[in-house]
Backbone bond lengths (Angstrom), bond angles and torsions (degrees), N, CA, C in turn:
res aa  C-N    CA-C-N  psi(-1)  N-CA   C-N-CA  omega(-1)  CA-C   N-CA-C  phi
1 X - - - 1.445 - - 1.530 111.22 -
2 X 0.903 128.73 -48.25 1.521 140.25 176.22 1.198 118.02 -49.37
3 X 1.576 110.70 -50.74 1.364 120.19 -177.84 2.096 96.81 -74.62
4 X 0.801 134.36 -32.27 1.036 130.68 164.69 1.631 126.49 -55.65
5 X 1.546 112.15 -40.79 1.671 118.42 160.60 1.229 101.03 -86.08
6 X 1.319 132.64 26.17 1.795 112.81 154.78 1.144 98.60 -104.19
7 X 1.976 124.67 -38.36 1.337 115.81 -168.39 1.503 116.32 -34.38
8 X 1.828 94.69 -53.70 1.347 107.52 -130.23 1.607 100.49 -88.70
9 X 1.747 109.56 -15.92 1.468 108.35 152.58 1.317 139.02 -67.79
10 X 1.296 100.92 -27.90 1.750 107.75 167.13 1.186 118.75 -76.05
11 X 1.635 118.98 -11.89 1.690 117.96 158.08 1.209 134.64 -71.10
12 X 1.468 92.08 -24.73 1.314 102.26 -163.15 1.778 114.60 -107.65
13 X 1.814 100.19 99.60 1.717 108.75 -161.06 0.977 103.29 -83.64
14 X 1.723 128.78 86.47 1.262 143.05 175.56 1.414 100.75 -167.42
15 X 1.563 102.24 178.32 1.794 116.92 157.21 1.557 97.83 -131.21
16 X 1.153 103.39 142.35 1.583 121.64 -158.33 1.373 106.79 -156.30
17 X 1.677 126.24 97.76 1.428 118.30 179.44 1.700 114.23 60.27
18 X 1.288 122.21 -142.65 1.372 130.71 -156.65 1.876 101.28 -71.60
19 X 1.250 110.69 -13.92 1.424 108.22 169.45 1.339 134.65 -116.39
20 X 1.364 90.73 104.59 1.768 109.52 -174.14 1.708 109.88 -79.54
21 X 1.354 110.65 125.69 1.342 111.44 158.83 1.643 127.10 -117.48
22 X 1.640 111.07 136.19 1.253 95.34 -154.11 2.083 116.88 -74.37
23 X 2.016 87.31 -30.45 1.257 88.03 150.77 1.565 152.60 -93.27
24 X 1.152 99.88 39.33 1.525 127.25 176.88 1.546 107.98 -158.19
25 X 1.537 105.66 92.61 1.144 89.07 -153.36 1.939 89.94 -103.40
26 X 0.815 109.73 -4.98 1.783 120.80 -176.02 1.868 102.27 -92.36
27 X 1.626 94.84 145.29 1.440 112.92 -158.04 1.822 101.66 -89.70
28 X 1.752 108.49 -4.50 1.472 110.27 178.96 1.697 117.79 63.32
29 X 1.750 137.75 150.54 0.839 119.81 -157.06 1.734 105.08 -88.73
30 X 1.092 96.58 151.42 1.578 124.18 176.16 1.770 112.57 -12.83
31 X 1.769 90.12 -54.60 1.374 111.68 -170.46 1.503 144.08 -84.09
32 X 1.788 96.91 11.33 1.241 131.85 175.91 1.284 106.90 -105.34
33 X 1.496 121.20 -21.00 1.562 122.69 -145.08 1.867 91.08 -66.84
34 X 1.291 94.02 155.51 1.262 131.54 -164.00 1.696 132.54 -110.05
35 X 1.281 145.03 105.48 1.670 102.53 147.67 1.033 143.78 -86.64
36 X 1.062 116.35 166.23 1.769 111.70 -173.63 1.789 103.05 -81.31
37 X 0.845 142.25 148.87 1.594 147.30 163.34 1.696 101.27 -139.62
38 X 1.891 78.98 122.99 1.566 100.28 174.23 1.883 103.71 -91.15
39 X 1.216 114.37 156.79 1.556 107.39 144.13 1.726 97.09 -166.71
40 X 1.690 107.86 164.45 1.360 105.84 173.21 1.111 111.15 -106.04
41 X 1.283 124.08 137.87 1.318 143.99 155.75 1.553 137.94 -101.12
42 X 1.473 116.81 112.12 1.489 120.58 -157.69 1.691 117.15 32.87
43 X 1.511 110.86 51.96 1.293 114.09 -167.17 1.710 140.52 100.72
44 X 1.805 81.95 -38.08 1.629 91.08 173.31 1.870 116.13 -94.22
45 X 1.607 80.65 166.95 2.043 96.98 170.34 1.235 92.47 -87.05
46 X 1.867 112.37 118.41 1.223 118.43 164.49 1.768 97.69 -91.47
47 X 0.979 96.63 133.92 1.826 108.52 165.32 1.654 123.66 -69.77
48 X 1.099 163.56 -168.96 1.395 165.49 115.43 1.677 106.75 -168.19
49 X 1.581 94.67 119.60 1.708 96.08 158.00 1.489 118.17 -83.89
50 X 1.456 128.02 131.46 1.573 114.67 167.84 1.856 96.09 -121.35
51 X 1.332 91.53 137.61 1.323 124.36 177.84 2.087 101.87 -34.01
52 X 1.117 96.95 144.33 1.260 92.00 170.90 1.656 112.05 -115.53
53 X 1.361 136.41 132.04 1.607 138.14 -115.76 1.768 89.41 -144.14
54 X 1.305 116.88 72.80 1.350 124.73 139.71 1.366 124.90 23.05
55 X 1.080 163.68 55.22 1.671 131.82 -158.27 1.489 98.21 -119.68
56 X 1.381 133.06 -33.95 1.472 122.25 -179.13 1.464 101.00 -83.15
57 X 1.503 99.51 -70.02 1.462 108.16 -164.96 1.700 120.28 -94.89
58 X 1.121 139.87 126.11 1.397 125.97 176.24 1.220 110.82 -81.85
59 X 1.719 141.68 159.93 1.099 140.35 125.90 1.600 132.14 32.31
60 X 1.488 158.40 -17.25 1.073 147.56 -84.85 1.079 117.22 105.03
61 X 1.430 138.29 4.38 1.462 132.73 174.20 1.451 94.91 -121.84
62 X 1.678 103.15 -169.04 1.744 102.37 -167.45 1.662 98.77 -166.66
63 X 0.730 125.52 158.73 1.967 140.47 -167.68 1.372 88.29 -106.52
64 X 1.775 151.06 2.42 0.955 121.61 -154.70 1.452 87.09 -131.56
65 X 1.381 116.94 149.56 1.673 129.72 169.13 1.516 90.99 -122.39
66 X 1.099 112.20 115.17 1.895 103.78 155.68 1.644 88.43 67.31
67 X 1.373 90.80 -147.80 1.692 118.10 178.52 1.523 128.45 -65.86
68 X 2.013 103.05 -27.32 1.317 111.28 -170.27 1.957 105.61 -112.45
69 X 1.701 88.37 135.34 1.881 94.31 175.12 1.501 89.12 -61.90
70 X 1.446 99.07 157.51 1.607 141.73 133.58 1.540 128.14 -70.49
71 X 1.333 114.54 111.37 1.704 108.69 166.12 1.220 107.35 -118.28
72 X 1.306 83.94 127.93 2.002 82.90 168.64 1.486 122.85 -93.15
């Protein structure tokens, strides 16, 4: 398991939430953001980022008016 949360931090050239990197020290824009997906293959850590896909909120928008949320 471990060796699996190192892969997928050393792929990932940013800091994003609970993982700080010192050489990447910027969180990158919103609208690229990513997840990391582990899986093994014939032994190995296969890597893959898949896009992370917006559906309530975009980038730059917000659920909040004033004091009171928005539900749609």
């Amino acid at each position: 398991m471990s060796k699996a949360i190192a892969r997928a931090a050393a792929a990932r050239a940013e800091s994003r939430g609970a993982h700080f990197r010192d050489d990447f020290p910027g969180s990158g824009p919103l609208e690229r953001s990513a997840y990391t997906s582990i899986r093994v293959d014939g032994g190995r850590l296969e890597v893959a980022m898949k896009p992370v896909v917006f559906t309530r909120v975009k980038p730059g928008e917000t659920l909040l008016k004033g004091d009171e949320i928005l539900v749609h």
